[in-house]
C-alpha positions in Angstrom: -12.8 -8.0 4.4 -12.5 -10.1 1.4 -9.3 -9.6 -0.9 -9.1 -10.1 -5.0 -6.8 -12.7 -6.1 -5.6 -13.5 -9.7 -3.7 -16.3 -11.1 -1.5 -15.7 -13.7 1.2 -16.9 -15.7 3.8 -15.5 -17.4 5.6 -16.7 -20.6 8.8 -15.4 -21.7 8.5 -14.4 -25.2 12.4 -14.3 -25.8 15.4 -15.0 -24.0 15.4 -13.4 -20.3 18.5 -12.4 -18.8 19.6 -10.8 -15.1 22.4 -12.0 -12.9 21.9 -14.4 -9.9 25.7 -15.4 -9.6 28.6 -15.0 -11.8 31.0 -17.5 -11.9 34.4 -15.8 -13.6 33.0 -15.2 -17.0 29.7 -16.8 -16.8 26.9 -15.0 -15.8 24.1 -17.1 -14.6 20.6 -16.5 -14.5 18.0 -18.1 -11.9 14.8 -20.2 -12.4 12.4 -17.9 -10.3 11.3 -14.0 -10.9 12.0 -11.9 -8.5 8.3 -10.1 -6.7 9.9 -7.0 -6.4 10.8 -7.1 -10.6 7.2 -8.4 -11.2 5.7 -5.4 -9.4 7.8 -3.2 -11.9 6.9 -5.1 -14.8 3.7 -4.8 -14.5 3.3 -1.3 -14.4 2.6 -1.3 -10.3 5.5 0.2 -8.8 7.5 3.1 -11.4 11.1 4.0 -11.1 12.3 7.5 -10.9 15.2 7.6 -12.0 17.7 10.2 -11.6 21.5 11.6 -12.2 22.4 11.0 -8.9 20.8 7.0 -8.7 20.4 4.4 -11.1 18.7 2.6 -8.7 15.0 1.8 -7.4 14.0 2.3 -4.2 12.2 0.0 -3.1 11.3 1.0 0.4 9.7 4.4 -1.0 8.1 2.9 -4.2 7.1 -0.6 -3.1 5.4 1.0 0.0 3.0 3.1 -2.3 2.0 -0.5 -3.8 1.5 -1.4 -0.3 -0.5 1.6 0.8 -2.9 0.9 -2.2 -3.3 -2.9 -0.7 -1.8 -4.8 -3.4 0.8 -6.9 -3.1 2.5 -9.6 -6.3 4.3 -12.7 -5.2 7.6 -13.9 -6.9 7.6 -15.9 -10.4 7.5 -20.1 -9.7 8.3 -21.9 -12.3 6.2 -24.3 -14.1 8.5 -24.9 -17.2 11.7 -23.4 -17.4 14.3 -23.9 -19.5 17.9 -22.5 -19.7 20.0 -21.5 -23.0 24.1 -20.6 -22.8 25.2 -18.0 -25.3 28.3 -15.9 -25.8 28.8 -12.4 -25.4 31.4 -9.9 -26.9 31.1 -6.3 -25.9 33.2 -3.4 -25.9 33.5 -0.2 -23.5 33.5 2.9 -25.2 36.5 5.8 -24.2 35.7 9.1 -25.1 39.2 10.2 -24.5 43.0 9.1 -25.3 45.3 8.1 -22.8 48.8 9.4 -23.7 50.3 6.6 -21.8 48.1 3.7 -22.9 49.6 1.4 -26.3 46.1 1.3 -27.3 43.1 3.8 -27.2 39.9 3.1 -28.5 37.2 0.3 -28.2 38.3 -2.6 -25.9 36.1 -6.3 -26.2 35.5 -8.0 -23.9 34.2 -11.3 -23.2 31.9 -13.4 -21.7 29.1 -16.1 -21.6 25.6 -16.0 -20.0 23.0 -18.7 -19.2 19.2 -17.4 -19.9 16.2 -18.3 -19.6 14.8 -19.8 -22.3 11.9 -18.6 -24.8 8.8 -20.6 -24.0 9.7 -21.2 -20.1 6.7 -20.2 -17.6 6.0 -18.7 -14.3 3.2 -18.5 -12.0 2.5 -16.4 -9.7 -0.6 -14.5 -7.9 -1.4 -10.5 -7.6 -3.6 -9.7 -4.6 -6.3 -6.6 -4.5 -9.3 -5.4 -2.5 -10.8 -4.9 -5.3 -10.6 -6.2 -9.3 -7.6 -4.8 -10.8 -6.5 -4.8 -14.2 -3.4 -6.8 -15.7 -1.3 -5.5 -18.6 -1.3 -8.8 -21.3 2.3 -8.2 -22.5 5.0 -6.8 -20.1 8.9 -6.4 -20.1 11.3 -8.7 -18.0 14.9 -8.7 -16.9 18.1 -6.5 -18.4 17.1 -7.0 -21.7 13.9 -5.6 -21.3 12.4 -9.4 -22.8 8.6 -9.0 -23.8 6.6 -11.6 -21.9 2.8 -12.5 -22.5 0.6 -12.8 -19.1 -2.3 -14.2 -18.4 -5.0 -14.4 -15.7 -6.1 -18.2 -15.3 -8.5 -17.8 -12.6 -9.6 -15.2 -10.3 -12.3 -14.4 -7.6 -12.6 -12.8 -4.1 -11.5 -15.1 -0.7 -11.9 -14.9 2.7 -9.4 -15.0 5.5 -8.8 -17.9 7.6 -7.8 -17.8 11.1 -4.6 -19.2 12.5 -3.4 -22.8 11.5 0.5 -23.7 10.4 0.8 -24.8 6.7 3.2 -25.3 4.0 3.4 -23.1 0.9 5.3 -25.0 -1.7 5.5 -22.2 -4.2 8.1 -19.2 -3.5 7.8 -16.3 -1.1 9.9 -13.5 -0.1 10.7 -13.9 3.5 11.2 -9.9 4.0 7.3 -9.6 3.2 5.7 -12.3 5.6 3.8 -10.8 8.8 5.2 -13.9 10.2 8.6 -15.7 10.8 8.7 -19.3 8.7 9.7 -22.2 10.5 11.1 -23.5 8.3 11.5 -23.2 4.3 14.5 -24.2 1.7 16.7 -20.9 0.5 16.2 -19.7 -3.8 19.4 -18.0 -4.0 18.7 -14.3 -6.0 19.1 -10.5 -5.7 17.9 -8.2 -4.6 17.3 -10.6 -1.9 16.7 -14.6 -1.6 13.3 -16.0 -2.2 11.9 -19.4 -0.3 10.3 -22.3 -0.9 8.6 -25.2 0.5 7.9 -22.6 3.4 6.1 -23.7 6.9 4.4 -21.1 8.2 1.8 -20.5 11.0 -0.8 -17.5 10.3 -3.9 -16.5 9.0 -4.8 -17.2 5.5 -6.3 -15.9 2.1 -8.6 -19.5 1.4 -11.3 -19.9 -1.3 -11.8 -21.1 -5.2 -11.0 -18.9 -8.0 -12.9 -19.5 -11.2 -11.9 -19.5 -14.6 -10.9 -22.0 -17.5 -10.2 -24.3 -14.9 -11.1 -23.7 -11.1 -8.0 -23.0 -8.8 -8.0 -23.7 -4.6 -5.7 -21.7 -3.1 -4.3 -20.8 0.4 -2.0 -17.7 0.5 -0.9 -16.2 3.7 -2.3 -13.0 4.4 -1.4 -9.8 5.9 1.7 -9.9 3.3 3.2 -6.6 2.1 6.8 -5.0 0.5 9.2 -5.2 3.0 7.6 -5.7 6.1 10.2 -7.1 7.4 12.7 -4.3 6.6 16.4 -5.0 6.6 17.9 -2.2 4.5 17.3 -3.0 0.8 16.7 0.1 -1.3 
């Protein structure tokens, strides 16, 4: 059976912000998108959040994107940029403590590397069947407004077996298969890789659009198929 496959690209419309590492008081953000934060953004997967977790989970609400056959890959880069700014921000007591010298409204401090406005991402959304992509969406902890667009799109086949290398990222815990061999893109919820040898069937064909696109994306990915715990 033949699956749908757009190419997009996502532009970041303002600064975007989350936290790969933080060193002391720097808090750094990565050059890739996370698959898992795509999926959010665009409207795929939905969080429902609740008093007792402020936190997705993924194995629960990715697998409903699964069971409906679609499946997003993580954000490459094709031109990122990175800004440094400083932050000051307070925490809020909504009591007195009789044995603190000061009550009230403490700063603190901090700085934060972004990405920058302008930088780019690429990255495919896979289908049975034609499914529609929201042109603006919302990235990262400050909620940054991002345009995306479809570049080409178009139904492929499968391939059968054959090893090859996929130089754009993937997210090991959704391959059917175990890479040989692949080069580690350090993020949460949980590292991304790149530059990936792989042996498996294949999605293989042209997509049409502005500009015709060839591509060969392993097949039979999907959320956490390889299942370690996350969410």
């Amino acid at each position: 059976m033949p699956m749908y496959i757009q190419s997009c690209v996502l532009r970041a419309d303002g600064p975007i912000y989350y936290a790969t590492r933080e060193i002391g008081r720097l808090y750094e953000t990565g050059d890739h998108l996370h698959n898992y934060a795509l999926t959010y953004a665009l409207g795929f997967a939905r969080s429902a959040y609740h008093a007792d977790s402020l936190s997705p989970t993924y194995r629960e609400q990715l697998g409903e994107v699964s069971a409906r056959g679609v499946y997003v890959t993580p954000g490459t880069p094709r031109h990122v940029e990175h800004m440094i700014s400083s932050l000051k921000f307070g925490k809020e007591t909504w009591h007195e403590d009789p044995g603190a010298k000061k009550t009230g409204n403490y700063p603190r401090y901090g700085r934060i590397k972004e990405i920058a406005p302008g930088s780019e991402f690429a990255f495919y959304v896979l289908s049975p069947a034609p499914l529609p992509i929201p042109h603006w969406v919302r990235v990262g902890v400050w909620m940054t407004k991002c345009e995306v667009t479809v570049t080409a799109a178009g139904f492929v086949n499968e391939s059968a077996d054959r090893a090859d290398v996929v130089a754009w990222a993937l997210n090991p815990l959704d391959l059917a298969t175990e890479p040989r061999a692949f080069d580690i893109v350090p993020m949460p919820p949980n590292s991304l890789i790149r530059h990936t040898q792989l042996i498996g069937r294949w999605w293989t064909g042209e997509l049409a659009g502005e500009r015709s696109e060839k591509v060969s994306i392993p097949s039979n990915m999907s959320y956490l198929s390889q299942y370690t715990g996350i969410g």
